[in-house]
N, C-alpha and C positions, 0 to 999 in steps of 0.2 A: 223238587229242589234243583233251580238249576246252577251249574257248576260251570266256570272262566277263569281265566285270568286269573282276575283276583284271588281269587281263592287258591290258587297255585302258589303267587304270591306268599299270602296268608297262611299258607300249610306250612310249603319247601321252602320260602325263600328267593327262590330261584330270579336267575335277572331276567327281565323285560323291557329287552332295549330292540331297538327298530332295526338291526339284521336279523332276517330268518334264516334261522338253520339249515342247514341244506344236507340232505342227506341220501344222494343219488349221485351219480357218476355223470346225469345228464349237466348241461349249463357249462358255463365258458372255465378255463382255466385245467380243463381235463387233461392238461400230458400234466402239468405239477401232480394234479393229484392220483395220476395214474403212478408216477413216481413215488409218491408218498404213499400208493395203498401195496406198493410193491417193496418199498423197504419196511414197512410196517408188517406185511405176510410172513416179508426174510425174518426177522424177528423171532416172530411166533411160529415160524414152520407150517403155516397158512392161517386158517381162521381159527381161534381157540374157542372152546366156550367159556361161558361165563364163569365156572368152577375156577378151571385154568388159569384165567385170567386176575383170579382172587388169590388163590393162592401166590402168584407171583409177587403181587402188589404188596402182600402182608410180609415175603418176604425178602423183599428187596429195601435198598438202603438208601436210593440215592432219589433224587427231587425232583430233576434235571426235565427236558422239554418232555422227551421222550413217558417218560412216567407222568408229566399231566395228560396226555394225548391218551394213554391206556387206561389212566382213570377215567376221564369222562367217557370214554367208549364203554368201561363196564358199569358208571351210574345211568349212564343210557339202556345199555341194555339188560341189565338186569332191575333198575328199577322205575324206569320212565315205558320207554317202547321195544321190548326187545323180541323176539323171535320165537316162535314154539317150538324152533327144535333146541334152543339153550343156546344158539349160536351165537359169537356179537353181533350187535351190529355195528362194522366196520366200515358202513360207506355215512356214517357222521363224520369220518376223518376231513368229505369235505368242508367241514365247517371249521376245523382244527388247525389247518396250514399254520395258522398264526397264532401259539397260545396267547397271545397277549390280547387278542379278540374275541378270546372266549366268554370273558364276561359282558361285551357288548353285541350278544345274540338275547333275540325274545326265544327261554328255554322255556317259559310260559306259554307263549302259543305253540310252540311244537307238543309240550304236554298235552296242551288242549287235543291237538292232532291227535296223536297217541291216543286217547280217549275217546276220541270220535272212529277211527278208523279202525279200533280195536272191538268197540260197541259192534259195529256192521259187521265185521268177520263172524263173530259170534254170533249174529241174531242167527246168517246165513245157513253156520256151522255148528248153531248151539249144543247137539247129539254127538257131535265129534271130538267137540274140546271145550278146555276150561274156560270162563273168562281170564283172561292171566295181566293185562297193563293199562293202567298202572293202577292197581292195586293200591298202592299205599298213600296216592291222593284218596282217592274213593273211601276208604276205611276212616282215613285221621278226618275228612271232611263231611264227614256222614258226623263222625263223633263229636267234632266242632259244632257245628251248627243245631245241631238238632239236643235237646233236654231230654231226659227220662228218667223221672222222680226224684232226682236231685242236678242242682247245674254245677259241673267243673269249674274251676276258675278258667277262663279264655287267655291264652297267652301265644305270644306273638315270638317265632314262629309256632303253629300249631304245633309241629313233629317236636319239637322240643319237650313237650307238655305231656305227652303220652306217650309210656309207657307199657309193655306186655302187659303187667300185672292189673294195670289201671282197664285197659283193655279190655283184658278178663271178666273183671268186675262189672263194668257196662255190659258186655256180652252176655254174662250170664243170667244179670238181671231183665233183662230184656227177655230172652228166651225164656227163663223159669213163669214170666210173665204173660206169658201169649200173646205178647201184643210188639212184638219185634218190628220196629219202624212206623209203630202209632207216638208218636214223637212231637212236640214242638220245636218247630222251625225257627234259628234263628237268621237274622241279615250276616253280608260277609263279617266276619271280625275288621275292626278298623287296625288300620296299618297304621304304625308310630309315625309320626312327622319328619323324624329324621331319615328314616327309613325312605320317606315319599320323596325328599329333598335331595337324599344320595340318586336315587332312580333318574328324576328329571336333569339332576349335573351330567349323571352317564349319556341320558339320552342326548344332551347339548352337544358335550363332548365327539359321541358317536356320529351326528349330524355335524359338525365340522372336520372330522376326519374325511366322509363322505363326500 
């Protein structure tokens, strides 16, 4: 089965617009964002983990630039691409300068990235560490697509639709079954129309800002 895009789409949601993400310190505009990884550190008292950075969020009160900046750092790193020692990852801040461009990044193809580059560490390293990103495509889109003695209703987005307990219940039937991943295969889930239409406006959009 293979796994894109779409299906990223399809699971999270997530936008796929024509800037890529940028998540290194290399590439032009480096004293802004050396400034901004530097007021970002003062903050947190250097690099938090992803724990730390959860707990704040839950208790904090306010909306403002600064808490979207640390939320998408810790949906990045704890559930898209993040790190094996539990660190963030803090150098997506180059993508964040501008909250207001946050939804005109493809966070679809960096997933994909995540997903690829996380596969290789692992084959490498597989006796050393877990598989660990991203996780929660692979599991919802394993469950999407594929049937096993009864079909789910398919809803759009996937994460939406599943559930722990639902989970469970496939998982355990699967396994009690001995045949965990003898499954039929279905095509991507079709994305709503509105949905496709919101996408293609951003992309326009994003391609005249550009």
């Amino acid at each position: 089965m293979k796994i894109d895009e779409e299906d990223v789409v399809a699971v999270l949601n997530l936008p796929r617009d024509p800037r890529k993400v940028l998540d290194t310190s290399k590439g032009g505009d480096n004293y802004e964002y050396y400034e901004l990884v530097q007021e970002w550190k003062g903050r947190w008292g250097g690099v938090p983990t992803n724990a730390v950075i959860e707990d704040n969020l839950v208790k904090r009160n306010d909306a403002g630039v600064n808490f979207e900046r640390d939320f998408i750092v810790f949906v990045v790193s704890s559930f898209l691409y993040g790190h094996k020692n539990t660190k963030c990852k803090f150098k997506v801040l180059k993508s964040l300068k501008d909250v207001e461009k946050i939804k005109d990044y493809n966070w679809c193809q960096y997933t994909i990235k995540a997903l690829v580059e996380s596969q290789i560490k692992w084959r490498v390293k597989r006796t050393e560490s877990f598989y660990f990103e991203p996780l929660t495509l692979l599991v919802l889109c394993y469950l999407d697509r594929t049937e096993y003695m009864y079909s789910e209703p398919r809803v759009f987005p996937v994460i939406k639709n599943w559930d722990t307990d639902k989970i469970k219940i496939r998982s355990d039937m699967e396994i009690s079954g001995d045949e965990f991943g003898n499954v039929r295969v279905h095509d991507h889930l079709n994305i709503p129309l509105e949905q496709k239409v919101e996408d293609e406006d951003s992309q326009q959009k994003s391609n005249c800002d550009n």
